[in-house]
Every structure is written in structure tokens, then in C-alpha cells.
ROGU-296011 format. One line per 10 residues: number of its first residue (from 0); their letters; for each residue x, y, z of C-alpha. Coordinates in Angstrom, 1 decimal. Example, Ala and Ser with C-alpha at 12.3 -4.5 7.8 and 13.67 -1.06 7.14 Angstrom:
<pts>
0 = AS = 12.3/-4.5/7.8  13.7/-1.1/7.1
</pts>
This chain:
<pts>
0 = XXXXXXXXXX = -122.3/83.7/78.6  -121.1/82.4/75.4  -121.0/84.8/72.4  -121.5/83.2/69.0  -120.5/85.1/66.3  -122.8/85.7/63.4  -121.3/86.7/60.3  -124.1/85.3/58.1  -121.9/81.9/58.0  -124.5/79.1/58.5
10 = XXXXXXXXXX = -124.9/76.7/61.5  -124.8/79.1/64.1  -128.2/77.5/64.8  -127.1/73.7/65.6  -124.4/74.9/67.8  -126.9/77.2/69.6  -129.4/74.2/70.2  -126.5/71.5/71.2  -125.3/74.5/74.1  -128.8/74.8/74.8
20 = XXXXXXXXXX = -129.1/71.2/75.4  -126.1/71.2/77.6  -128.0/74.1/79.6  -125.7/76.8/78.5  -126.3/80.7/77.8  -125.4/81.8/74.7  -125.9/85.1/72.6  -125.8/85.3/68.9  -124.4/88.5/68.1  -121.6/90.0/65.8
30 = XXXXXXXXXX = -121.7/93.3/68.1  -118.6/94.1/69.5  -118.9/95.1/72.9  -121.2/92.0/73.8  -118.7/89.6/72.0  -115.3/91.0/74.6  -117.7/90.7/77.1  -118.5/87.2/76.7  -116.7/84.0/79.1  -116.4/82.1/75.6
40 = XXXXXXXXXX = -116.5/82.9/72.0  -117.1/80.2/68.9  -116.8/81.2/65.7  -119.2/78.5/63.7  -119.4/78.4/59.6  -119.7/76.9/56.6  -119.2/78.1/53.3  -116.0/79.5/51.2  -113.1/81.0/52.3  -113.3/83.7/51.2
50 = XXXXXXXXXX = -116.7/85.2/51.4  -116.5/84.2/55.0  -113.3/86.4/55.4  -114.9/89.2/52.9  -118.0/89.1/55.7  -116.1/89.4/58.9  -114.1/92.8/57.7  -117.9/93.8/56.3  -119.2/93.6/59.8  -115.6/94.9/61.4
60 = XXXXXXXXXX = -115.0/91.4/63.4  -111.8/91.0/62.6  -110.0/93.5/65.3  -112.5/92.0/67.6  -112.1/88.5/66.9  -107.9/89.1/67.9  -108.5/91.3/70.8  -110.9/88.4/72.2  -108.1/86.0/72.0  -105.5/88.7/72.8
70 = XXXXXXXXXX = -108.0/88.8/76.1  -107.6/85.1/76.7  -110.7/84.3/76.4  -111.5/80.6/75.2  -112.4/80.9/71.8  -113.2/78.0/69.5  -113.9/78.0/65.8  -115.5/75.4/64.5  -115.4/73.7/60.4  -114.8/77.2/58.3
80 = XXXXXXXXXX = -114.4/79.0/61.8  -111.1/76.3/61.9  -110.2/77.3/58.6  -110.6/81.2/58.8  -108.2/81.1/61.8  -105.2/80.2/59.8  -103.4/82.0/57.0  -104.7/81.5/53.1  -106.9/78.5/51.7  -106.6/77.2/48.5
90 = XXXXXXXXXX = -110.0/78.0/48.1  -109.3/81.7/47.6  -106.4/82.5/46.4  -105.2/85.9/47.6  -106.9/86.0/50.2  -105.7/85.8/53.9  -107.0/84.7/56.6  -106.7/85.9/60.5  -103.8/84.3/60.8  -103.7/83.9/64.6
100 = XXXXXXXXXX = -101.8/80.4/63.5  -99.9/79.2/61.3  -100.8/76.9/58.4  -102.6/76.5/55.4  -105.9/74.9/54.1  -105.7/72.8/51.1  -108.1/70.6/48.7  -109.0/67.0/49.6  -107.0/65.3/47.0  -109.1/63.3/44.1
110 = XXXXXXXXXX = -108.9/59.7/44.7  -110.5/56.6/43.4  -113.4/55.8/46.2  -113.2/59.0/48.0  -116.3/61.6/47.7  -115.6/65.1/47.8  -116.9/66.6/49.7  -116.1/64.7/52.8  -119.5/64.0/54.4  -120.1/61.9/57.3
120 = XXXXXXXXXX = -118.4/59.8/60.3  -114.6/59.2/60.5  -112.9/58.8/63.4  -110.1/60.4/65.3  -106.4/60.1/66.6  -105.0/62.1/69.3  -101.2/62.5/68.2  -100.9/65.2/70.8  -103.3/66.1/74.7  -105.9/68.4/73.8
130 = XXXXXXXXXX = -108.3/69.7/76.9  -111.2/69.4/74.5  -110.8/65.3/74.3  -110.3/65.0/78.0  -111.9/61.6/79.0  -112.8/61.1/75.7  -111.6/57.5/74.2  -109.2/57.0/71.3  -110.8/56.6/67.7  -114.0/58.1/68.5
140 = XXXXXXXXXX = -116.1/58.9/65.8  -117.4/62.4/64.6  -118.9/64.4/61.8  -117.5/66.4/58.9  -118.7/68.4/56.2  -115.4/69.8/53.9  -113.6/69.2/50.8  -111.0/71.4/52.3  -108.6/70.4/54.9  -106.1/72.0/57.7
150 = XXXXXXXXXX = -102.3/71.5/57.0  -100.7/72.8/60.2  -97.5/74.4/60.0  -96.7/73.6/63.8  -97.5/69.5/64.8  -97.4/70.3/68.6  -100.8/72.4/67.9  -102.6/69.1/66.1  -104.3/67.4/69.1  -106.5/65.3/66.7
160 = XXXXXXXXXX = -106.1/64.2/63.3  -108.2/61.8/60.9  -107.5/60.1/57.2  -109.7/60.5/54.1  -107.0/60.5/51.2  -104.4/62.4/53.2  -103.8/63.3/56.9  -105.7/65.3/58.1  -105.2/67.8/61.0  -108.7/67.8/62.6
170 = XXXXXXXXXX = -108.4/69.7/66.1  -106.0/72.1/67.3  -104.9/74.1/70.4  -102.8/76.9/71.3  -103.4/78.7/74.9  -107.0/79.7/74.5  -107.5/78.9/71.2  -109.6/76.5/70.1  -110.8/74.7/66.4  -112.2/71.8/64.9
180 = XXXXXXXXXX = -112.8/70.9/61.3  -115.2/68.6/62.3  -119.0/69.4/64.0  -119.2/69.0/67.6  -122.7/69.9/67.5  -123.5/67.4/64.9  -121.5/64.7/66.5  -123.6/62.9/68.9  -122.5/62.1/72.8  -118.5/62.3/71.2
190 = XXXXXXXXXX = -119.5/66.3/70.1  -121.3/67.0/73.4  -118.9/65.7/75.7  -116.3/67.8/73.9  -118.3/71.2/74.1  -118.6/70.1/77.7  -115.3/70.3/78.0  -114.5/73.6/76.0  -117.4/74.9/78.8  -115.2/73.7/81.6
200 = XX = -112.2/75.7/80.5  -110.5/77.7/83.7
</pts>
């Protein structure tokens, strides 16, 4: 079973339907027990920092959320899930994050031509092998939805990356962690194959 946590975050819904589609189980729960019990755990969202962060101490996921991963169990976060794993945002200052790695998330920098937010298809780099883009050709394209972005503080973690008026760190992966800025679930036969492939982890 695959445990999604609800923390009144948004999109839990599109991610449920693409698992579906894949003919995965999934629960949608933000209860403890069922959560450690699950084979994988994704933390969707979107949203701001940090009312998202305010709303997983509310609901007391926070402890949980670390002992899953302590656990080993394959755990993806996915657009503000990516975000909330990492250590402050310049979205809410003061605020921390879960800081299970180490980074920061900062504004999309104004530029001539570029929209913020960043809406739509842009395509990705692989600077470093990922198990989520296994089989999965260079450049594909996938969707985002942010005007905030992922600066890692360790590059062996950034197994995809994409440009829209800086670098961008899109994907990363450390032992059974999992994230994306981007949305898998929004992004076609690309998105698919790579929740396939979060599915297949051993």
C-alpha cells in the first residue's frame, strides 16, 4: 500500500488517480500508524512554506514523517512535499523545514520574458543517476507549477535539474528518499513512467 499524506496540502487527488491508473493501492491518510505501516509514502502539496509546515506539526506528522524515512521506507515528496523536505524557504522566513537534507529554497529570480510563477513544460537534465529516471531519455519534458525553486547544498543528491532564469535543482535522491519539484502525476507518459519506477523500488 502506498500511504499519501494528507495535510490539507492540495493535489493529493491527481496523484491518487495517476497511481490508480497504474493499478496501485493507495490510502489517503495523515494517521500515524497507517502511514509506518505503508510499502511507500509521498508527501504531495502545493501551497506556501510555511502554512504547509504550520499544518504538518498541527496534525503531529512531523515525528512520523522522520521515523518513516528513519524506517527506510521509499518516501517521495513531490512540488512543496520537495520543498518542505529541506531546511528554510525564502518564502517564510523563520521558519524551518524538516530538514532531512540539506539546502534551501529560494525565489525564481525576475527576468525579462520569464513568468513567475513557473507554469508549464520544461525539460530535464540528469547531471547525476537517479532510480526514478531509469530508462527514461535525456531532456524529457515535464510539468511545474512554482515560483520557488530548490538550491541543494550537496550536488551528488541533484539527479535532475532544469533552467528557467537560474538552475534549477529539480529531482533529488538520498537512500530512500525521494523528491521532485516538478508533477509526476501531471506529466504525461514522462510522469508515469517515473512513478512506475518509484513503485519498483526494492
Amino acid at each position: 500500500m502506498i500511504a499519501l499524506i494528507d495535510y490539507d496540502a492540495g493535489n493529493i487527488r491527481s496523484v491518487e488517480k495517476a497511481l490508480a491508473a497504474l493499478g496501485e493501492e493507495t490510502e489517503v491518510t495523515r494517521d500515524a500508524e497507517r502511514i509506518l505501516a505503508a510499502d511507500r509514502v509521498i508527501l504531495p502539496g502545493v501551497g506556501s512554506f510555511g502554512d504547509a509546515m504550520g499544518k504538518l506539526h498541527s496534525f503531529q506528522l512531523v515525528d512520523v514523517i522522520k521515523e518513516t524515512i528513519r524506517r527506510k521506507t521509499p518516501f517521495l515528496g513531490i512540488c512543496l512535499g520537495l520543498q518542505l523536505l529541506f531546511e528554510r524557504s525564502e518564502e517564510s522566513p523563520g521558519v524551518e523545514g524538516l530538514g532531512i537534507l540539506k539546502g534551501e529554497i529560494l525565489h525564481i529570480p525576475e527576468k525579462d520574458g520569464l513568468k513567475i510563477p513557473h507554469i508549464g513544460w520544461n525539460s530535464l537534465t540528469f547531471p547525476n543517476p537517479g532510480r526514478l529516471f531509469e530508462g527514461i531519455e535525456e531532456n524529457p519534458y515535464v510539468y511545474f507549477v512554482h515560483s520557488y525553486y530548490l538550491k541543494a547544498a550537496d550536488p551528488s543528491i541533484v539527479t535532475a535539474e532544469t533552467e528557467y532564469g537560474t538552475l534549477i535543482h529539480a529531482s533529488v535522491e538520498k537512500d530512500n528518499v525521494f523528491a521532485c519539484q516538478f508533477h509526476p502525476e501531471k506529466s504525461s507518459s514522462v510522469g508515469l513512467s517515473i512513478l512506475k519506477n518509484f513503485i519498483s523500488l526494492t
